[in-house]
Each structure stands twice: as structure tokens, then as C-alpha cells.
C-alpha positions as CSV (number, residue, x, y, z in Angstrom):
1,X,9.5,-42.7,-38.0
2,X,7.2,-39.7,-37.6
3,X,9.6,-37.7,-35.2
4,X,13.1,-38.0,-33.7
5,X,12.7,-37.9,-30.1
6,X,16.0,-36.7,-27.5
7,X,18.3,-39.3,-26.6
8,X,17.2,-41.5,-23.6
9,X,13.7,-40.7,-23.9
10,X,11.5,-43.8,-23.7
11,X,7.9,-41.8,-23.7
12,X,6.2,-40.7,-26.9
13,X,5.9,-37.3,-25.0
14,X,9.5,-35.5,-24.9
15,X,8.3,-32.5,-22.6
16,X,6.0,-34.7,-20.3
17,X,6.3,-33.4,-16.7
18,X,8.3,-30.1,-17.7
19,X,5.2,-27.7,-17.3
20,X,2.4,-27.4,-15.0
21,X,-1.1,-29.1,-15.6
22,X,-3.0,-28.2,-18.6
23,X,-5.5,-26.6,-16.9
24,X,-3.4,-24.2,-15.5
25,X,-2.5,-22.5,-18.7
26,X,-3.3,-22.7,-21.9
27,X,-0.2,-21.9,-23.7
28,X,3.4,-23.0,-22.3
29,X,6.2,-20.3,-22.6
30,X,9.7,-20.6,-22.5
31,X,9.8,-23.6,-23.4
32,X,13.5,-25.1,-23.9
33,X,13.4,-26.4,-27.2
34,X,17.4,-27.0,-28.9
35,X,18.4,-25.0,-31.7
36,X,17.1,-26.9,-35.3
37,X,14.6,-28.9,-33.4
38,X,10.5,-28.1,-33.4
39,X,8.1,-28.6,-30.8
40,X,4.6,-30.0,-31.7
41,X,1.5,-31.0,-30.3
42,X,1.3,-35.0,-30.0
43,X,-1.2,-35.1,-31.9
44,X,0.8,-34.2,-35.0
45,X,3.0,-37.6,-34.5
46,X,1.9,-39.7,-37.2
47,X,1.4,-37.2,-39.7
48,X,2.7,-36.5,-43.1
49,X,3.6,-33.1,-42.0
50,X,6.1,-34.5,-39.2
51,X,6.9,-37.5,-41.5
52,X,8.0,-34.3,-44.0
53,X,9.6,-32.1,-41.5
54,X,12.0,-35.1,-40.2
55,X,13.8,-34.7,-43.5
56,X,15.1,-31.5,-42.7
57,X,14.7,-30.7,-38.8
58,X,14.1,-32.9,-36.0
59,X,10.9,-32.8,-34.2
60,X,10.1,-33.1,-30.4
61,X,6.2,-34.2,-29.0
62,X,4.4,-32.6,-26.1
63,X,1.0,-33.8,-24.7
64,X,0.9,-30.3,-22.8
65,X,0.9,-27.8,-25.5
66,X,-2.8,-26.3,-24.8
67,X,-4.0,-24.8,-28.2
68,X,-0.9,-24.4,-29.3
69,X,0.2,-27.3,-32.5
70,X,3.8,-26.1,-33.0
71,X,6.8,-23.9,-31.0
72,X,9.3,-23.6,-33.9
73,X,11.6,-21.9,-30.6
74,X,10.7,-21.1,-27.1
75,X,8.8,-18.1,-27.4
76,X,7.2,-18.6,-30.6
77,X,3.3,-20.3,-30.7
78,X,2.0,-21.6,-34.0
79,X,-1.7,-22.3,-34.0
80,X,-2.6,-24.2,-37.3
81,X,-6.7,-23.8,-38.5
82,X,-7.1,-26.3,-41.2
83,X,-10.2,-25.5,-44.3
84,X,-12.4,-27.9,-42.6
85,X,-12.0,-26.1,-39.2
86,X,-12.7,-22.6,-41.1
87,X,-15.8,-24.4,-42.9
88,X,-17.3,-25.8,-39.9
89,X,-17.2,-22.2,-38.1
90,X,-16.8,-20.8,-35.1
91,X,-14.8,-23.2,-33.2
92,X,-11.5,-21.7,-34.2
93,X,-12.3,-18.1,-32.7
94,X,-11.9,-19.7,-29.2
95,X,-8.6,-20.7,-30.1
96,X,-7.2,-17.2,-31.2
97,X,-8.7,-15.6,-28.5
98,X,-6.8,-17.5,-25.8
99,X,-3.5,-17.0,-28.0
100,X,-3.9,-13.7,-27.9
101,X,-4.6,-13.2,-23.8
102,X,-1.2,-14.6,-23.4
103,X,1.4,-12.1,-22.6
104,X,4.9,-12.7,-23.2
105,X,5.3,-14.8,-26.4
106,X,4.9,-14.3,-30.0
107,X,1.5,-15.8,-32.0
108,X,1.8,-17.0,-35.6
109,X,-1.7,-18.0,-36.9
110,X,-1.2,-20.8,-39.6
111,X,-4.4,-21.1,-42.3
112,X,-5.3,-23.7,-45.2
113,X,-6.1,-21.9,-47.9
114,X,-7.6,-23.8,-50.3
115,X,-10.2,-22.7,-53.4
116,X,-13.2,-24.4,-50.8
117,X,-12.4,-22.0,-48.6
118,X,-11.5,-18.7,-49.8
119,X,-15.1,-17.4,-48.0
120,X,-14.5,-18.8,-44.8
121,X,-10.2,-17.5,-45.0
122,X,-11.9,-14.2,-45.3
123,X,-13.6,-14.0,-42.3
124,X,-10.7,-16.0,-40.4
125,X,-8.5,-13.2,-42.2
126,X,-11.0,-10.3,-40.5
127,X,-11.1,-11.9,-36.7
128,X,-7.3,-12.8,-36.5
129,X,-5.2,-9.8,-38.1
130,X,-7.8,-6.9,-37.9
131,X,-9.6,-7.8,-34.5
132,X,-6.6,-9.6,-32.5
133,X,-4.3,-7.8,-34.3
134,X,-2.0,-11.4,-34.8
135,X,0.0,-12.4,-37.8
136,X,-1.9,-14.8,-40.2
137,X,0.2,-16.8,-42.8
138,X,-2.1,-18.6,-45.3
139,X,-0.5,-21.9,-46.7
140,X,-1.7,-24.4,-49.7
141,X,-2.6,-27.9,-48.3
142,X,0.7,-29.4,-48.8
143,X,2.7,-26.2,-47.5
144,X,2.7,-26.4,-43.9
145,X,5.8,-28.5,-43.3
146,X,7.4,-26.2,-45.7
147,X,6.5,-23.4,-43.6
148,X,7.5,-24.6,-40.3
149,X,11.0,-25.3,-41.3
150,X,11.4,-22.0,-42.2
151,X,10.0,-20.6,-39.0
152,X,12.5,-22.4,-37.7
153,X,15.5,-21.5,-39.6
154,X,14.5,-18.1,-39.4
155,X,14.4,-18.3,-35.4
156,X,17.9,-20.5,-35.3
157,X,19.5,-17.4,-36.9
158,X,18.7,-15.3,-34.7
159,X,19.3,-17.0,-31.7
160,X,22.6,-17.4,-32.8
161,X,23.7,-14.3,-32.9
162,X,24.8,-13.3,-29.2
163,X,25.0,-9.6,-30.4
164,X,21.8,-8.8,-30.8
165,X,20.0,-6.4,-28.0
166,X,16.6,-8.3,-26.6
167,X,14.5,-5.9,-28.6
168,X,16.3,-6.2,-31.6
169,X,16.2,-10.4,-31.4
170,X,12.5,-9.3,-31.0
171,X,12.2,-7.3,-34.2
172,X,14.3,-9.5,-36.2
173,X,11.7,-12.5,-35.4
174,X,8.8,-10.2,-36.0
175,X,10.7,-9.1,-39.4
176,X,10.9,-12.7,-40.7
177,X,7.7,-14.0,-39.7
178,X,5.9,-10.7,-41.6
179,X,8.5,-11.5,-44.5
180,X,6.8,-15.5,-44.7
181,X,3.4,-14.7,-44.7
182,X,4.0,-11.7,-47.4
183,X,6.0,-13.9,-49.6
184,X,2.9,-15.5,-50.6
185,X,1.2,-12.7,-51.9
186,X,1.6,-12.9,-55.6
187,X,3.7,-10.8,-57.5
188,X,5.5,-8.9,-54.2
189,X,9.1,-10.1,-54.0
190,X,11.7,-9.6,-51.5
191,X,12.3,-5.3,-52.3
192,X,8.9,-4.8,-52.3
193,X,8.0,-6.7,-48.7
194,X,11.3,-4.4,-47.7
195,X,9.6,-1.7,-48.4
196,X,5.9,-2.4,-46.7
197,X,7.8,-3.4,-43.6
198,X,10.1,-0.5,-43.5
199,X,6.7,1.8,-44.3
200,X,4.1,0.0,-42.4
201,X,5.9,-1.4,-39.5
202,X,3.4,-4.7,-38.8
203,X,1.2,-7.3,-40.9
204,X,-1.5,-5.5,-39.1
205,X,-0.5,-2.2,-40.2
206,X,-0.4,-3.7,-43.9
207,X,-3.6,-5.3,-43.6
208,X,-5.7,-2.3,-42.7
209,X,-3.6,-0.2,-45.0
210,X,-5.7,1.8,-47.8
211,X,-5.0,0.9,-51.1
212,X,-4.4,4.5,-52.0
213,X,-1.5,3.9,-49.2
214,X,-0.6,1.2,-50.5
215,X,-0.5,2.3,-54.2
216,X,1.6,5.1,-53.1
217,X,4.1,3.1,-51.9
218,X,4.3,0.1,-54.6
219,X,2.4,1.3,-57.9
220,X,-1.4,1.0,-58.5
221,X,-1.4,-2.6,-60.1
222,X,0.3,-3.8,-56.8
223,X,-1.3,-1.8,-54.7
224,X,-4.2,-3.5,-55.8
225,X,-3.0,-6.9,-55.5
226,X,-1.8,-6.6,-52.2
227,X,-5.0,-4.5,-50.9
228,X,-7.4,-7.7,-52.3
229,X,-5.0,-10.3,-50.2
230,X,-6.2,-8.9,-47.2
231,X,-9.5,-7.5,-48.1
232,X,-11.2,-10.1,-50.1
């Protein structure tokens, strides 16, 4: 079974009718999606990554997600670009840039990155963080499902903490989203991501950091390292 649908549900689509028509918006917010549960496009049903996911969270469908492929919580859009959609070109700038008109809801971009594709993760790597300014987590070609059921641990703690101020629930999110997608640069461990996040505030902020910034703060050698992730 590629997802486990809510109790009484007979329609492949969980969310169907919840929303208003596609055309009127291109990315749903606030949707009401249960604690350890993830939201995904339908077209992810019959997928190895849903078959993958099941084992550890359940997984709702939605026909009216727009460009969005995942909402690991209600006001958290995951956009997935796959190598072949980086190698074929532009298609994927459309995409972003319609995640990142919408007010109101945190953007994760997900990317591919395979050794095909390095060239083509560069550019995406130059639209999404330095131009829209949105955080970009690259993944290996069997690391998405991975991924998303952190997203969605991460997001379960926090909403289940009813003493955390609004902003604070907003900078905790941020905090563990930044904390994924630096976790795969290599040789920076948890101390070190501390430290770039308590210094640099944003993934953005790291990203167009200098590398004499950045050696400051961590050492030349990873300095280095971490300047190339984003820069080449």
C-alpha cells in the first residue's frame, strides 16, 4: 500500500474538496494535516518514496496541492526538482518563483543531487538561495524519503510544545530546516552548524557568506569546504 489514507475515506484524494479550485491559488496554506502524518501531491502515490515513508509516518494524497509535492505540517511547502528536471532546464524556475510570491508559509526547496548534475545544481543553487532568497536542501537519489520524515519529526516537536511564542515556533522550524540541509555538507557536524546559524542567522546569509567570513568563524580548511557547497 503506497499511503495510509484517514479512516472512512473511500477517494484516493484525502483533502479533495477542502480548498478552493486550483486555479485559484497555486499553493494551499493552512492546511490541517494531523501530527506524524505528511501531505503529498497525488502524484507521489505509487512511488517508492511514499512506499518508504509508510514505514515510518503515515501519508495523506491531495489532487490540489498546485506546485507544491509535499506539506510535512500545515504551513510548511516542499517543492522537490528531480536531476532530470535540473538537466532539462528552465522549467523548474517557474516553479520557485510562484513559491516564493506566496506570503504566509514556509518554502523548502528539495534537489537531486547526483554526479550528472552537479552543473545544472549550481545554477538551481544560484536562482533559488541567492535570488529567491529560499532554503535549498540537496539530497542523493535515494534520500528524499529520508528527508521528509525528518521534516516531519522536526515540525511534530514543535507543534507540541504549547509554550512556545508564535515567533519562536517560527524560528525553531526555520532552525531545523537550516540544520537538515547543512548536515549534508561534509565534514560540518552539529557544533559547527550551531555556530553558522547563531553567526549568520539564515541559509541565505550562509550562502552568500565570504569565505574569509566563513574561515573566521570555522577555520580555513572548513571555511573552504563550506564556501565551495554553495559556490561551486
Amino acid at each position: 500500500m503506497a499511503g495510509v489514507k484517514l479512516m472512512g475515506h473511500s477517494s484516493d484524494d484525502d483533502f479533495k474538496g477542502c480548498s478552493p479550485p486550483l486555479s485559484q491559488k497555486l499553493v494551499r496554506r493552512n492546511q490541517k494535516i494531523p501530527i506524524g502524518h505528511i501531505l503529498a501531491s497525488l502524484k507521489w502515490r505509487n512511488t517508492s518514496v511514499v512506499q518508504k515513508m509508510t514505514e515510518s509516518i503515515k501519508v495523506l494524497f491531495s489532487s490540489d496541492l498546485g506546485i507544491v509535492d509535499f506539506h510535512p505540517s500545515g504551513d510548511c511547502a516542499v517543492i522537490y526538482i528531480s536531476a532530470a528536471e535540473m538537466i532539462e532546464g528552465l522549467l523548474y524556475k517557474k516553479r520557485l518563483a510562484g513559491l516564493k510570491a506566496v506570503k504566509g508559509i514556509r518554502k523548502v526547496i528539495v534537489a537531486e543531487r547526483t554526479y550528472l548534475s552537479l552543473q545544472q545544481f549550481s545554477s538551481l543553487q544560484q536562482f533559488a538561495v541567492l535570488e529567491l532568497e529560499l532554503d535549498l536542501i540537496p539530497v542523493t537519489e535515494n534520500g528524499l524519503h529520508s528527508l521528509l520524515v525528518q521534516m516531519v519529526s522536526a515540525e511534530n516537536k514543535i507543534s507540541k510544545n504549547p509554550f512556545l511564542h508564535p515567533s519562536k515556533i517560527q524560528d525553531e522550524e526555520l532552525s531545523a530546516h537550516v540544520s537538515i540541509a547543512l548536515k549534508n555538507i561534509p565534514k560540518i557536524g552539529e557544533k559547527k552548524i550551531m555556530m553558522l546559524m547563531e553567526r549568520f542567522g539564515s541559509l541565505h546569509n550562509i550562502a552568500i557568506a565570504t569565505v574569509e567570513d566563513l574561515s573566521s568563524l570555522l577555520g580555513a580548511s572548513l571555511g573552504q569546504i563550506v564556501w565551495d557547497y554553495f559556490n561551486k
